[in-house]
C-alpha positions in Angstrom: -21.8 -30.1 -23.0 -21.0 -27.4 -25.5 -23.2 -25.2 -23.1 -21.7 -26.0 -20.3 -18.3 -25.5 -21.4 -19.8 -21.8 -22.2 -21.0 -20.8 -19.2 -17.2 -21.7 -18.1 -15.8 -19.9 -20.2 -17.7 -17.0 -19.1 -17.2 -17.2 -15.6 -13.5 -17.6 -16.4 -13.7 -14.3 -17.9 -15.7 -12.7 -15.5 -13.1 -13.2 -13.2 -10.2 -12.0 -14.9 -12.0 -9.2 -15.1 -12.7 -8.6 -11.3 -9.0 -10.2 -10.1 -7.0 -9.6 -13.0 -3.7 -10.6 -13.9 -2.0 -11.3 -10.6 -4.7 -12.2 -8.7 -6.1 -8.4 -6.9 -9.4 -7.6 -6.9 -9.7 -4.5 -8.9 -12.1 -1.2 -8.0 -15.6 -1.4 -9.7 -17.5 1.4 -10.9 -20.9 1.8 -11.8 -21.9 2.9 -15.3 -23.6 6.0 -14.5 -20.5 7.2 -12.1 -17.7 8.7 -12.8 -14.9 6.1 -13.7 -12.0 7.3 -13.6 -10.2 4.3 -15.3 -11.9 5.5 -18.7 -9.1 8.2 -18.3 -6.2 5.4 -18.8 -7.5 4.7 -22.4 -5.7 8.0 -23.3 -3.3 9.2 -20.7 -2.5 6.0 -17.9 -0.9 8.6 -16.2 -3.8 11.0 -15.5 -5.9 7.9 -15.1 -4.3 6.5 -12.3 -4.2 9.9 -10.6 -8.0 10.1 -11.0 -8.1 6.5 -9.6 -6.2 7.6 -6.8 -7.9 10.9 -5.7 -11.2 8.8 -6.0 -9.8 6.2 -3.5 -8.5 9.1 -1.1 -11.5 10.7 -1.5 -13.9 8.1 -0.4 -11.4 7.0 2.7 -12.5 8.0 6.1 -11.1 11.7 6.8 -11.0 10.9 10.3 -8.9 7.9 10.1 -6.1 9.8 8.4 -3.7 10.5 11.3 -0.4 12.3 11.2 2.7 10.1 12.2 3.0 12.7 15.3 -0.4 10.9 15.8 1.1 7.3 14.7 3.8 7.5 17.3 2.2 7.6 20.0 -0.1 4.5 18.4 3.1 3.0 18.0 4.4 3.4 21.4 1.3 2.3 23.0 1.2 -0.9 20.9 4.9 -1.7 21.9 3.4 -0.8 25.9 1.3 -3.8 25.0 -1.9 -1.1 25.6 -3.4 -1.8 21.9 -4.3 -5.5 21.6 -5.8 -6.6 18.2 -3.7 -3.7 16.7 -1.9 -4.2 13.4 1.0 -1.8 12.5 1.1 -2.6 8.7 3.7 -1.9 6.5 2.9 -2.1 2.9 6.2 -1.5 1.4 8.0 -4.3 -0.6 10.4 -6.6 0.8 13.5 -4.8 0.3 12.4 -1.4 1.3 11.1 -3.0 5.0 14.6 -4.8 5.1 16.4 -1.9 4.3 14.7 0.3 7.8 10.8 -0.3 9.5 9.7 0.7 12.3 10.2 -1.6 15.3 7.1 -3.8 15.9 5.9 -3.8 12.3 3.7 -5.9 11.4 4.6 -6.1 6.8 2.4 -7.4 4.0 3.5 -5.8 0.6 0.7 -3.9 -1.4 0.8 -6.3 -3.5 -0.1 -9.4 -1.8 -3.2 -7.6 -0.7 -4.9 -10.5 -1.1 -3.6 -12.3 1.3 -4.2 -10.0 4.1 -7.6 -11.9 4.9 -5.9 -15.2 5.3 -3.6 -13.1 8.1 -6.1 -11.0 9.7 -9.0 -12.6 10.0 -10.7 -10.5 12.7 -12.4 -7.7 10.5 -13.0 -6.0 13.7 -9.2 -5.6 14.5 -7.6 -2.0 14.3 -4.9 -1.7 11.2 -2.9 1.1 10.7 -1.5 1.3 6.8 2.0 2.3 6.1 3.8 2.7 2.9 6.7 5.3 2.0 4.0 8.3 1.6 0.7 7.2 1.9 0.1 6.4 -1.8 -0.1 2.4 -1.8 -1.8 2.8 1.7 -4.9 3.9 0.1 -5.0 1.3 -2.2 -5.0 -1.3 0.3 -7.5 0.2 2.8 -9.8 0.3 -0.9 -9.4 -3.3 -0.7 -9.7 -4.3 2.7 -13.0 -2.3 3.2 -14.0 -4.2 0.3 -13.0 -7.4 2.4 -15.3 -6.0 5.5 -12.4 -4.8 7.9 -14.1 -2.0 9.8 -11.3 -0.1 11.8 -8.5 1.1 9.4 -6.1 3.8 9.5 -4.2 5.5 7.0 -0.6 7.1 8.0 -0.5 10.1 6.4 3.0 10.5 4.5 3.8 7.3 5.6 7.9 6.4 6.3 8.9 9.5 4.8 7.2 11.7 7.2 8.4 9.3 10.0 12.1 9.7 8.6 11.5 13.5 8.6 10.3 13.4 11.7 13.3 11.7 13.1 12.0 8.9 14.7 13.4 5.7 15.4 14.1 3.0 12.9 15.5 -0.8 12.9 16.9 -2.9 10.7 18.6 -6.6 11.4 22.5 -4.8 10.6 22.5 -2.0 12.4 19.8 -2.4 15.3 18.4 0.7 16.4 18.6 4.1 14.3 17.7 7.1 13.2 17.8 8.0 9.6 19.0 11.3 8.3 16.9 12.4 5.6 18.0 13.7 2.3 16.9 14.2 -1.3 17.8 10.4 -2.4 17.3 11.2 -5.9 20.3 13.1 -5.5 22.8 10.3 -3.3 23.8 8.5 -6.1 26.4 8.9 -9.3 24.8 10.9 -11.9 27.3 9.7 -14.5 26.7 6.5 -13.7 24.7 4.3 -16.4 24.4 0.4 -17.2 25.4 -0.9 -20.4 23.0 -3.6 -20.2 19.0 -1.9 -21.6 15.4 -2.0 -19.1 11.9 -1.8 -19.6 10.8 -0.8 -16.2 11.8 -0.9 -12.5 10.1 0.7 -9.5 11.9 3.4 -7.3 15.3 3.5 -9.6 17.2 6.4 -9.2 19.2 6.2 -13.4 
C-alpha cells in the first residue's frame, strides 16, 4: 500500500509540473536545448522575453499575416466564404467587452485549455488575436501542442486593427471606429488610491 501511495504521489507531482498551478500545460524543453526559463531564476523579466522570442521563433513565418491581411479574412468569414474558420480573440473578458471585432469568435489566453473542448476539429483554420500579438503566440504554442494544424497569428493584434481604423462593436454603442491614442496618457496623472496593490494587469497608476 505504502508503494502504491508513492507512485501517487509521484504522478501527482509529475503533473503539477507539466499543468501547473491553474491548470495550463506549460512548454517543455529538452536538457541539452536551450531553456530559456533557466533565465527566470535570476531576472523573470529577461526570462520570459527569452520564452517568448523562442515561441515566436518556432511559429510558422508564413502564418503570420498583417491585419490588412486579417481584414479581408474577416470579411470573407462574415460573407459566409470561410466555413470551419475561427476568428479568435484571446483577450480577457473585459477588454472584448469593452470593443471586438464583429464576428469574433473569444476564449481568453488563459482558459487555453479549454479551447479543445470548443474546437474540436484540429483541422479547422484559427486565426489568434490579442491586443498586439504577445498572448497570441502563447496560445498557438499550446494548440500545436494539442494537434490543431491550421493556425494564424494576427500580427499586432487589436492595436494594429485600431490603428488601422477599422470597424469595431460593442453591446453600448453598436458599430464604431475607435480613435487611437497613447492610453497611457488618457487618464489623471495625479490621481492615486489610498487603498495599497500587489499586482494588476494593464493598469494605467
Amino acid at each position: 500500500m505504502q508503494k502504491n501511495l508513492k507512485k501517487q504521489l509521484v504522478a501527482m507531482v509529475s503533473a503539477a509540473c507539466m499543468f501547473g498551478i491553474a491548470g495550463t500545460a506549460l512548454p517543455v524543453w529538452s536538457a541539452d536545448s536551450a531553456a530559456p526559463a533557466r533565465v527566470a531564476a535570476d531576472d523573470p523579466v529577461a526570462g520570459e522575453k527569452a520564452v517568448f522570442a523562442k515561441l515566436k521563433e518556432e511559429f510558422p513565418k508564413d502564418h503570420i499575416i498583417s491585419v490588412e491581411q486579417f481584414k479581408k479574412v474577416w470579411e470573407d468569414v462574415l460573407a459566409g466564404k470561410m466555413p470551419n474558420t475561427y476568428l479568435l480573440d484571446l483577450r480577457t473578458h473585459p477588454e472584448f467587452n469593452t470593443f471586438h471585432i464583429e464576428g469574433a469568435d473569444h476564449i481568453h489566453a488563459g482558459h487555453v485549455y479549454t479551447i479543445p473542448g470548443k474546437i474540436k476539429d484540429t483541422n479547422a483554420t484559427i486565426y489568434l488575436l490579442c491586443r498586439t500579438g504577445h498572448r497570441a503566440y502563447y496560445v498557438g504554442h499550446f494548440l500545436r501542442q494539442y494537434g490543431y494544424k491550421n493556425l494564424w497569428v494576427v500580427d499586432g493584434g487589436m492595436v494594429a486593427w485600431m490603428k488601422a481604423g477599422y470597424p469595431l462593436v460593442n453591446q453600448f454603442m453598436g458599430h464604431f471606429t475607435a480613435q487611437y491614442a497613447d492610453f497611457q496618457k488618457d487618464y489623471a496623472p495625479d490621481f492615486r488610491e489610498d487603498g495599497k496593490y500587489r499586482v494588476r494587469e494593464f493598469h494605467p497608476y
